[in-house]
Structure formats: structure tokens, C-alpha cells
N, CA, C and O atoms as a GROMACS GRO file, in nm:
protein
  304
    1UNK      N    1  -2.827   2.776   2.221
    1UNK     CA    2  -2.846   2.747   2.080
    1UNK      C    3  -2.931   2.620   2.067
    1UNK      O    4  -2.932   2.547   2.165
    2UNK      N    5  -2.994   2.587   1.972
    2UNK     CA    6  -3.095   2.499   1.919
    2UNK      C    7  -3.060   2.345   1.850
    2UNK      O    8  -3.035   2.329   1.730
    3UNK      N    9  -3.062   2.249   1.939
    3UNK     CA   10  -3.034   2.157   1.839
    3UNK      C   11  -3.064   2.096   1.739
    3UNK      O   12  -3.011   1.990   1.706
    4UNK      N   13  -3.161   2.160   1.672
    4UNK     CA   14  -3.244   2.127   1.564
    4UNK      C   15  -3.123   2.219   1.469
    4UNK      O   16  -3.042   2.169   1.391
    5UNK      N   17  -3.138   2.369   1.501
    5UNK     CA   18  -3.025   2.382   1.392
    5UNK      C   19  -2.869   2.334   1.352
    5UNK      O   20  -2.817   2.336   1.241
    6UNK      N   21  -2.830   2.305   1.439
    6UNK     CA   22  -2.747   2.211   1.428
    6UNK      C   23  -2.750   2.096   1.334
    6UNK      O   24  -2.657   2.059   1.262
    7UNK      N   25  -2.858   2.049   1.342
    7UNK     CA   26  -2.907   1.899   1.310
    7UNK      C   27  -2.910   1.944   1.154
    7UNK      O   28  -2.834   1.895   1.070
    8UNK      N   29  -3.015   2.051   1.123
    8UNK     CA   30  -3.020   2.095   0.998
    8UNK      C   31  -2.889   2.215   0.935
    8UNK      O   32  -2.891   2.276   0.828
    9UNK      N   33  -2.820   2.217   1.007
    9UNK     CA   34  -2.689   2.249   0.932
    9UNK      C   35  -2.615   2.100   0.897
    9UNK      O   36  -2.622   2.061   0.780
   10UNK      N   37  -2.556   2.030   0.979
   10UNK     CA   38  -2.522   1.892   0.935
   10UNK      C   39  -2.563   1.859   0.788
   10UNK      O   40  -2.492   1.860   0.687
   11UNK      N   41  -2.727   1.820   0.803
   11UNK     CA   42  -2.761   1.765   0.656
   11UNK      C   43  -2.748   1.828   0.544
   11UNK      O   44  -2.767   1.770   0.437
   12UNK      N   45  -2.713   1.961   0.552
   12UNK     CA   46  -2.690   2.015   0.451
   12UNK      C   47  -2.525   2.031   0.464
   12UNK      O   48  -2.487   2.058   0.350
   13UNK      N   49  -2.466   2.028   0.510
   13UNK     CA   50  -2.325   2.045   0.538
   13UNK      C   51  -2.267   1.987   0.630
   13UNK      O   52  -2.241   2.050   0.732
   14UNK      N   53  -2.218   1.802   0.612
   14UNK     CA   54  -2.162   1.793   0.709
   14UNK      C   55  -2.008   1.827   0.721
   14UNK      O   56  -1.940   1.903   0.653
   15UNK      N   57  -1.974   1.749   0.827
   15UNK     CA   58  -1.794   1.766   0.842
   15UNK      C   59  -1.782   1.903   0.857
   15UNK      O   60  -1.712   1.959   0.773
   16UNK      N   61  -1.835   1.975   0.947
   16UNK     CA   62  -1.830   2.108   0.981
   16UNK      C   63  -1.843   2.152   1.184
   16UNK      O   64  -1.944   2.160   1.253
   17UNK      N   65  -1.757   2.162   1.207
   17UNK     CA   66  -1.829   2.186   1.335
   17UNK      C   67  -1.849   2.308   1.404
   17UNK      O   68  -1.764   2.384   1.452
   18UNK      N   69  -2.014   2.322   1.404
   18UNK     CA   70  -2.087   2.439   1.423
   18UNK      C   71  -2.069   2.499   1.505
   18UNK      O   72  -2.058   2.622   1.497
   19UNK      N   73  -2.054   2.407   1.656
   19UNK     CA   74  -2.032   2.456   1.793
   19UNK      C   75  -1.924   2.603   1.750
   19UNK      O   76  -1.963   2.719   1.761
   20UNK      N   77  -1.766   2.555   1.692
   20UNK     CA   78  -1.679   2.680   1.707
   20UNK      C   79  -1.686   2.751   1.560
   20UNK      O   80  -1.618   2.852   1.544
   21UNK      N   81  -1.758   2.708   1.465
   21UNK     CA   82  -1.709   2.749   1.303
   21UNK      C   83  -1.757   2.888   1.357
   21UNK      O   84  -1.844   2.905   1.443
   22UNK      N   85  -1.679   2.991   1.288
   22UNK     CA   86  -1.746   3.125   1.293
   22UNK      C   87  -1.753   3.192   1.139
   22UNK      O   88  -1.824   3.289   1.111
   23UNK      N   89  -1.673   3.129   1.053
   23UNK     CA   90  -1.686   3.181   0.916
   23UNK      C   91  -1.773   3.078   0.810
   23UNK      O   92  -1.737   3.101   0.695
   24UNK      N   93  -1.833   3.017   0.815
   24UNK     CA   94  -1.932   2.954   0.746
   24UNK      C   95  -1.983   3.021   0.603
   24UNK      O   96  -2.046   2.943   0.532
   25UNK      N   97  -1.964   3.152   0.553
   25UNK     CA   98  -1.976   3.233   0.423
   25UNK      C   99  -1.762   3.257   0.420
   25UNK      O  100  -1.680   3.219   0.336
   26UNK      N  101  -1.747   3.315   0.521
   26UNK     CA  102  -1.642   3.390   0.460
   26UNK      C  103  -1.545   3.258   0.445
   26UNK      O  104  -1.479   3.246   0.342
   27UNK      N  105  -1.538   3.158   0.548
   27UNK     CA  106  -1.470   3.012   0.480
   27UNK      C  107  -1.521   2.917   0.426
   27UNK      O  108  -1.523   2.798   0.456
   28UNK      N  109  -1.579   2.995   0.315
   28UNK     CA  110  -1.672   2.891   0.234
   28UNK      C  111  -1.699   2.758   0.237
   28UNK      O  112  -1.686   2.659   0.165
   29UNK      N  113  -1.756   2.801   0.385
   29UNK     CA  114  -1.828   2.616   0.428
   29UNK      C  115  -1.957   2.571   0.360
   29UNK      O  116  -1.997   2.459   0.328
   30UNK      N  117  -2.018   2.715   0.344
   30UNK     CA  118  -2.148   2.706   0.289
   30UNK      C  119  -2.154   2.794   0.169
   30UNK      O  120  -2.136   2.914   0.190
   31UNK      N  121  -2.186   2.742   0.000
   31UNK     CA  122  -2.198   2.786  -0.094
   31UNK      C  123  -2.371   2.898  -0.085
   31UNK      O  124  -2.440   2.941   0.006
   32UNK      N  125  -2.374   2.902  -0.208
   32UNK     CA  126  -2.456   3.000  -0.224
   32UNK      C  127  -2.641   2.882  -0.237
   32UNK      O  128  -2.747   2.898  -0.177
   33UNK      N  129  -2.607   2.792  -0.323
   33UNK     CA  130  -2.710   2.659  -0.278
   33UNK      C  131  -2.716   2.605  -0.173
   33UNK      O  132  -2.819   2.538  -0.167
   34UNK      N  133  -2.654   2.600  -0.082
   34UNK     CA  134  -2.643   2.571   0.042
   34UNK      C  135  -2.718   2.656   0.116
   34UNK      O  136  -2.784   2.613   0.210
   35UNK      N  137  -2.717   2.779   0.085
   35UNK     CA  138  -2.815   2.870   0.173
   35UNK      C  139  -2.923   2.930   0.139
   35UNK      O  140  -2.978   3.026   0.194
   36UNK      N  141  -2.958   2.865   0.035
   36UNK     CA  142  -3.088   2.893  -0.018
   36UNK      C  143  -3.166   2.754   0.026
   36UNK      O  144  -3.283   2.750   0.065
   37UNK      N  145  -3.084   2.651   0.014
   37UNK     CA  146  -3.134   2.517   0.094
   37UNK      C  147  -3.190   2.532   0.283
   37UNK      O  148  -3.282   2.482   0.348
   38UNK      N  149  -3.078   2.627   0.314
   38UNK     CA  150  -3.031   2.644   0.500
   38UNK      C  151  -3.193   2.763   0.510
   38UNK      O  152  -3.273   2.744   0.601
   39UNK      N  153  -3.216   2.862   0.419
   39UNK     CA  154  -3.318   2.962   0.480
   39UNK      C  155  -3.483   2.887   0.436
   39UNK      O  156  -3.593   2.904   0.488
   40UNK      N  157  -3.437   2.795   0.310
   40UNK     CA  158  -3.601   2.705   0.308
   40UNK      C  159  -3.576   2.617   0.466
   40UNK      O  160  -3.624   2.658   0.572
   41UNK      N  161  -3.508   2.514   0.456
   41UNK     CA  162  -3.546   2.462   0.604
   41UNK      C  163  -3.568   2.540   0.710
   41UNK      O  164  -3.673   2.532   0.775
   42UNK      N  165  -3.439   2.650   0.749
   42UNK     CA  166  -3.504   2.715   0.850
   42UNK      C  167  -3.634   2.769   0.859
   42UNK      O  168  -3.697   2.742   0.962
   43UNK      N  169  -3.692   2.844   0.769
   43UNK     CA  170  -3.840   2.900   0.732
   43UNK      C  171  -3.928   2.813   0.824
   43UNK      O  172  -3.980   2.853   0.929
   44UNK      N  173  -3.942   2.668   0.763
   44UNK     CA  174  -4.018   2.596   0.746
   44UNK      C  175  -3.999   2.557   0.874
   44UNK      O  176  -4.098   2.585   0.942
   45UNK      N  177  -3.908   2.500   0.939
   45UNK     CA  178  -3.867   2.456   1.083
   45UNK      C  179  -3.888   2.509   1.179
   45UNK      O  180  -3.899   2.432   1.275
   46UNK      N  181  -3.904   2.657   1.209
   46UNK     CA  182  -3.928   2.775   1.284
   46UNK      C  183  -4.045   2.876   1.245
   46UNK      O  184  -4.072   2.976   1.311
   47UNK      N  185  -4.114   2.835   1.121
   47UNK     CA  186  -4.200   2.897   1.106
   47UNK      C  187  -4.222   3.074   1.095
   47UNK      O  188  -4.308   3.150   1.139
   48UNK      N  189  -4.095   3.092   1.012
   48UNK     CA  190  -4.019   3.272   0.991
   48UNK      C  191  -4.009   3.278   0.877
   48UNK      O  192  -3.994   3.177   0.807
   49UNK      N  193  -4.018   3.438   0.816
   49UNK     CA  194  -3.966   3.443   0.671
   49UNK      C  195  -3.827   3.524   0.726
   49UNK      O  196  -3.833   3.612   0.811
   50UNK      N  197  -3.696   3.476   0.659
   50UNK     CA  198  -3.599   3.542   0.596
   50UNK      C  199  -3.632   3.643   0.518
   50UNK      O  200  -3.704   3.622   0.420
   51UNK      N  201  -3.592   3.752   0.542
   51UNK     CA  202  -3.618   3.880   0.447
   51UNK      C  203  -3.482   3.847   0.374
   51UNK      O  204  -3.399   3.770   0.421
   52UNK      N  205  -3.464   3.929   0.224
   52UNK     CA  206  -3.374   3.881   0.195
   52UNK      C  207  -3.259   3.957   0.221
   52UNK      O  208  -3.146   3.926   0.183
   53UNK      N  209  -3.295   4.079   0.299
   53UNK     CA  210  -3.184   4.165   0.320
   53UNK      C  211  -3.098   4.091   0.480
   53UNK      O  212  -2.987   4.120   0.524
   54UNK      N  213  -3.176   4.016   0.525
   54UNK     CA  214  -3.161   3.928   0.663
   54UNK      C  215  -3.010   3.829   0.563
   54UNK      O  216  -2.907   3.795   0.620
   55UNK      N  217  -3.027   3.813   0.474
   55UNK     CA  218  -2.910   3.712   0.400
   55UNK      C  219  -2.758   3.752   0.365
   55UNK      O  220  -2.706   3.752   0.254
   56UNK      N  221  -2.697   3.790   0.501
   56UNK     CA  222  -2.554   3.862   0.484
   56UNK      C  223  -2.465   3.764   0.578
   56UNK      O  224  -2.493   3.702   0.681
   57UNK      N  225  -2.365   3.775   0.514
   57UNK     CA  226  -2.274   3.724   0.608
   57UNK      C  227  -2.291   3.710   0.749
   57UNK      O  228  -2.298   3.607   0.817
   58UNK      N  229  -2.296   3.832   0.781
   58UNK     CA  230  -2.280   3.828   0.925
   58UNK      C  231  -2.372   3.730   0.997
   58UNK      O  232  -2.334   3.653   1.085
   59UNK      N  233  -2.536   3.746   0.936
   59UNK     CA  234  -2.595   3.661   0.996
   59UNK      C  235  -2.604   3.485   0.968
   59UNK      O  236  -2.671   3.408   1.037
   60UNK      N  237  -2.531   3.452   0.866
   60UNK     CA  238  -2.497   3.315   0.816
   60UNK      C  239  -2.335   3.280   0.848
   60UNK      O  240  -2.274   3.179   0.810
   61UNK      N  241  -2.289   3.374   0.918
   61UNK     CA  242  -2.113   3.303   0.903
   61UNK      C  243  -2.114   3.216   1.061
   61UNK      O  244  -2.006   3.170   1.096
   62UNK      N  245  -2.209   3.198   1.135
   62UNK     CA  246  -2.243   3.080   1.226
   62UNK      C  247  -2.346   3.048   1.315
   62UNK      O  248  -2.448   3.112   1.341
   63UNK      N  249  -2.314   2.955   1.351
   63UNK     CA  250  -2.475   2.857   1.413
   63UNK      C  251  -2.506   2.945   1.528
   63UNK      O  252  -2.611   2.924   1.588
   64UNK      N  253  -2.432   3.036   1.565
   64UNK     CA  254  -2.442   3.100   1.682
   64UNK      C  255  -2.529   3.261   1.655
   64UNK      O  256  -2.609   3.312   1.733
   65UNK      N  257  -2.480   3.321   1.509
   65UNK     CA  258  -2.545   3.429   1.462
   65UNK      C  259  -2.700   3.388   1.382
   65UNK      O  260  -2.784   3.473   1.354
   66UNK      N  261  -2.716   3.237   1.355
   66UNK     CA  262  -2.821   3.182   1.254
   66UNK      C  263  -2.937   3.210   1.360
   66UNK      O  264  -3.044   3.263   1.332
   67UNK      N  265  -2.891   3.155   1.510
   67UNK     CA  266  -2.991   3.115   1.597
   67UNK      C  267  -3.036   3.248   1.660
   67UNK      O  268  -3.157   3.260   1.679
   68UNK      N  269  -2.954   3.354   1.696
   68UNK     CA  270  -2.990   3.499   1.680
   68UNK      C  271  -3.074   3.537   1.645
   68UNK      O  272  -3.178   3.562   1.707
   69UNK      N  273  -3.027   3.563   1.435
   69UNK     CA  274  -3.147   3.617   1.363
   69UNK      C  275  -3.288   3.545   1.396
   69UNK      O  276  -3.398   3.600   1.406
   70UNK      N  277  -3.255   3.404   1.412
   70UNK     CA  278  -3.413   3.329   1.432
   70UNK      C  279  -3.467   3.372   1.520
   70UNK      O  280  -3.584   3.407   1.502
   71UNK      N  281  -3.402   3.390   1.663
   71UNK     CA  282  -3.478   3.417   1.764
   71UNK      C  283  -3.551   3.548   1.752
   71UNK      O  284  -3.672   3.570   1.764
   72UNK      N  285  -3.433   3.646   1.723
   72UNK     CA  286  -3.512   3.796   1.671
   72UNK      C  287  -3.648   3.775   1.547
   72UNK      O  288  -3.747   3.847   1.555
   73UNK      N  289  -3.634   3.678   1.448
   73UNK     CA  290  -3.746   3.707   1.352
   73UNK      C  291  -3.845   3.645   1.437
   73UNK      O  292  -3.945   3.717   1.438
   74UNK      N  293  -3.860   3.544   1.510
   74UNK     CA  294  -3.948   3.469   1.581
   74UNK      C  295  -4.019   3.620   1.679
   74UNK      O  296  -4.127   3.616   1.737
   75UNK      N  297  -3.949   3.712   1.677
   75UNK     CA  298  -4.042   3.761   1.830
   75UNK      C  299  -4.076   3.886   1.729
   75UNK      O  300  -4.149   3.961   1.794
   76UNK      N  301  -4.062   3.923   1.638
   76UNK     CA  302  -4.161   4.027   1.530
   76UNK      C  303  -4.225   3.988   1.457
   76UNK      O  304  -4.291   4.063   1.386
   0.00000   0.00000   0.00000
């Protein structure tokens, strides 16, 4: 996993720890502004568009599924 996302989960959400969180939507760590904040930085940081159908739980409920989708949008 990436320590940049990390870094940019923090600033938008601290007091969270990413390493084990696995529900980040479903234990509403992260609101709905929060992840409209989390897919502009990522975009911009990694240089990917988020489709918006890419914006489900599964792929936002942790730092471990975030870095996933990135890696997958990064290689199409």
C-alpha cells in the first residue's frame, strides 16, 4: 500500500487508523464530503479518473481496497 494515501486519508480524516479500518463508508468514518474531497485528491495525486460507478462501498470502505481500485485504474 502507498504512503501517500495514507497521508491523504489522514488530512482529510484524521484519528482513523487506516492500516486495520475496514469499514470507512459502512462505519461512517468517511461522510459523503469527505469522499468527494478523497476522489479529487486521489485523481489529482495519481493522475486517474474515478468513474462514478468506481464510488461504492466496497471500493472506499479501506485504504487497502482505495489502493486496489488505484492500482487497477492506473493500468487502463
Amino acid at each position: 500500500m502507498d504512503e501517500r494515501l495514507i497521508e491523504i486519508l489522514e488530512e482529510i480524516q484524521p484519528d482513523v487508523d487506516y492500516e486495520t479500518c475496514k469499514d470507512l463508508i459502512d462505519g461512517h468514518y468517511l461522510d459523503s464530503l469527505s469522499i468527494l474531497s478523497l476522489v479529487a485528491e486521489l485523481e489529482e495525486e495519481y493522475d486517474i479518473t474515478i468513474p462514478t460507478v468506481e464510488i461504492v462501498p466496497d471500493n472506499f470502505n479501506s485504504a487497502e481496497n482505495l489502493w486496489m481500485m488505484i492500482t487497477r485504474l492506473r493500468e487502463e
